[in-house]
N, C-alpha and C positions, 0 to 999 in steps of 0.2 A: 530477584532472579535475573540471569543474565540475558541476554538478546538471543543467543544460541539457546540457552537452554528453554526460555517460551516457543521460538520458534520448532525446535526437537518436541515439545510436550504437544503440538500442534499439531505435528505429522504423525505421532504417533496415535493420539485423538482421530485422526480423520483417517487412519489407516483400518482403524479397529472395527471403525462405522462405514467402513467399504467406500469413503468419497474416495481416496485413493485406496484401488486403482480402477475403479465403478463409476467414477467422474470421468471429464473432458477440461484440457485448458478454456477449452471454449465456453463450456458450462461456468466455471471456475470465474472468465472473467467476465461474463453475463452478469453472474451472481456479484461479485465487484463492484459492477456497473448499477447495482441495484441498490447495495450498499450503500453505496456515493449517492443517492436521490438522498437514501436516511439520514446520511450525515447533511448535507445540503438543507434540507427540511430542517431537519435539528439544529443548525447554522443559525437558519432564517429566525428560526422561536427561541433561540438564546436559550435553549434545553441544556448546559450543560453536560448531565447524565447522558441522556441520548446522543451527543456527540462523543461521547469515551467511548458509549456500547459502538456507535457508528463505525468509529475510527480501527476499534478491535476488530467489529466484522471484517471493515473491508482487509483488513491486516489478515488473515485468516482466510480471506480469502485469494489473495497475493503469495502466502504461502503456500497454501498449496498449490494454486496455480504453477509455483517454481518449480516444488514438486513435481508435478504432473509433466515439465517441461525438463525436469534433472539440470535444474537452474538453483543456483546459491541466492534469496533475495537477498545476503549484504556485497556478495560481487557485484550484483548488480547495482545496488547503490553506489559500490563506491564507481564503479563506470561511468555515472552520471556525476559525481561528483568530481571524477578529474576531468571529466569537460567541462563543469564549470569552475571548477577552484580558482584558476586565472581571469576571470569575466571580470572586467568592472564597469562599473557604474551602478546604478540609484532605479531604488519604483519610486518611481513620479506618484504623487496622490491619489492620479487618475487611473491608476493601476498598470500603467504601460513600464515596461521595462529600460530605461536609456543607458546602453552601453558606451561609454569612456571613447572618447576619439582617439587618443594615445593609444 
């Protein structure tokens, strides 16, 4: 299934059960935010399974979140992506990011 088309079965899923338009962006990215503990947690214990379900929460909840905001999440990724698409440089080990002096 395509990226549009999960993301369409999302909104209409959360349309039916009154999240939108009975939600808030704000609730939306609470819930997100909460998400992201699970996947974290699930990281930390090398859960597999529980970082898939994680990563769909918080996915589902970025959706609608967009939703709620009449925001495209792949506009918005690619935003983010043409500000970085020219970046260079390397993650150091240490996890810091070193950007290219040129």
């Amino acid at each position: 299934m395509s990226y549009a088309a999960v993301e369409n079965n999302i909104i209409i899923w959360s349309q039916q059960r009154k999240i939108i338009p009975n939600s808030t962006p704000e609730t939306q990215l609470l819930k997100a935010m909460s998400e992201l503990g699970e996947l974290a947690d699930a990281t930390i214990k090398h859960d597999r399974e529980a970082v898939i379900d994680a990563v769909g929460d918080v996915m589902v909840c970025l959706v609608n979140y967009c939703a709620l905001q009449d925001l495209n999440l792949v506009e918005c990724m690619e935003v983010a992506y043409d500000q970085i698409k020219n970046r260079k440089g390397i993650l150091l080990p240490n996890g810091v990011f070193q950007r290219d002096a040129t």
